[in-house]
TORZA-685590 format. One line per field, with one value per residue (C-alpha): residue in three letters; y, x, z. Coordinates in steps of 0.1 Angstrom, whole numbers. Layout:
<recs>
rodren <- (Ala, ...)
yy <- (Y, ...)
xx <- (X, ...)
zz <- (Z, ...)
</recs>
This chain:
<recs>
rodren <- (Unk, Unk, Unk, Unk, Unk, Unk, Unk, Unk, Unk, Unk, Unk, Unk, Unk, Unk, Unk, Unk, Unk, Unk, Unk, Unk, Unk, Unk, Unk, Unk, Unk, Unk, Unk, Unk, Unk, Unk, Unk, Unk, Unk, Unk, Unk, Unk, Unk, Unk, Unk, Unk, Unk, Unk, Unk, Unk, Unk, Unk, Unk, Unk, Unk, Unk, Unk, Unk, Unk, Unk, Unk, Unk, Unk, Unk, Unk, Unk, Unk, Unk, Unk, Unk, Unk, Unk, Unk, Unk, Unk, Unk, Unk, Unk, Unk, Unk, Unk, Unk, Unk, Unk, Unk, Unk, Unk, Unk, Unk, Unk, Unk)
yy <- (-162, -140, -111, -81, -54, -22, 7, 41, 68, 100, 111, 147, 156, 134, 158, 140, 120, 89, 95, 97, 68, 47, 65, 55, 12, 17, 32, 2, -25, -9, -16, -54, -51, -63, -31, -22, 4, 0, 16, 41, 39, 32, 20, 34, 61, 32, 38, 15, -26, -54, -79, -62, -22, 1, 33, 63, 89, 129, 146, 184, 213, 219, 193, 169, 170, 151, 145, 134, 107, 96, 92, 69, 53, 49, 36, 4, -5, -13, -33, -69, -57, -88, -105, -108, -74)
xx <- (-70, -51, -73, -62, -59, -81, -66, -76, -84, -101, -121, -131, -146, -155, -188, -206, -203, -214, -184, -160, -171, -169, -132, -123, -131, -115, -84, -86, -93, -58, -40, -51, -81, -116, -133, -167, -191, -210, -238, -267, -279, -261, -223, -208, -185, -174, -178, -160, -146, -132, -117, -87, -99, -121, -125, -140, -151, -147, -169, -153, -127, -113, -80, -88, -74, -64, -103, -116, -87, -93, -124, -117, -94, -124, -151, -124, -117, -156, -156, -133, -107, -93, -124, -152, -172)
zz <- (-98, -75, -55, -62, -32, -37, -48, -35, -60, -54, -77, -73, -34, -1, -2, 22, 58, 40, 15, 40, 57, 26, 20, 51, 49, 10, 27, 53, 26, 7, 41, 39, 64, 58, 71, 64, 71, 102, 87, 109, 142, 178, 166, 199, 174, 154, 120, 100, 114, 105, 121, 140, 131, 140, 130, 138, 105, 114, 79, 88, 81, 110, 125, 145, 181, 213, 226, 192, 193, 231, 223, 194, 218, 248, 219, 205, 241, 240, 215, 203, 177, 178, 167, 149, 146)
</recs>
């Protein structure tokens, strides 16, 4: 039996951070990752990884800009994208 690869659907508002953090390893799953959600405590601004991804969640209404994505930037360097998380 063949696995099928997620599909994103949105079903009415990302409402909270825990929302858009679960969005956010859907949306990675969709692009063939195995992302997860890190889950609370210390995660170094990593919210979601997989083998290969990181990512880091912004719950706001306002663009995100040029600090928020060096900082994304400075928190994977930390950390082996290329292996295991």
């Amino acid at each position: 039996m063949a696995t099928e690869t997620p599909h994103l659907a949105i079903d009415g508002y990302v409402e909270t951070w825990e929302d858009a953090e679960h969005l956010a390893a859907v949306a990675l799953r969709c692009m063939g990752f195995e992302a997860e959600v890190t889950g609370p405590g210390t995660d170094a601004g990593i919210d979601v990884a997989g083998p290969g991804v990181v990512g880091q969640v912004k719950f706001q209404d306002r663009r995100v800009g040029r600090p928020d994505v060096q900082r994304l930037v400075g928190a994977g360097a930390h950390r082996d994208v290329a292996g295991d998380h």
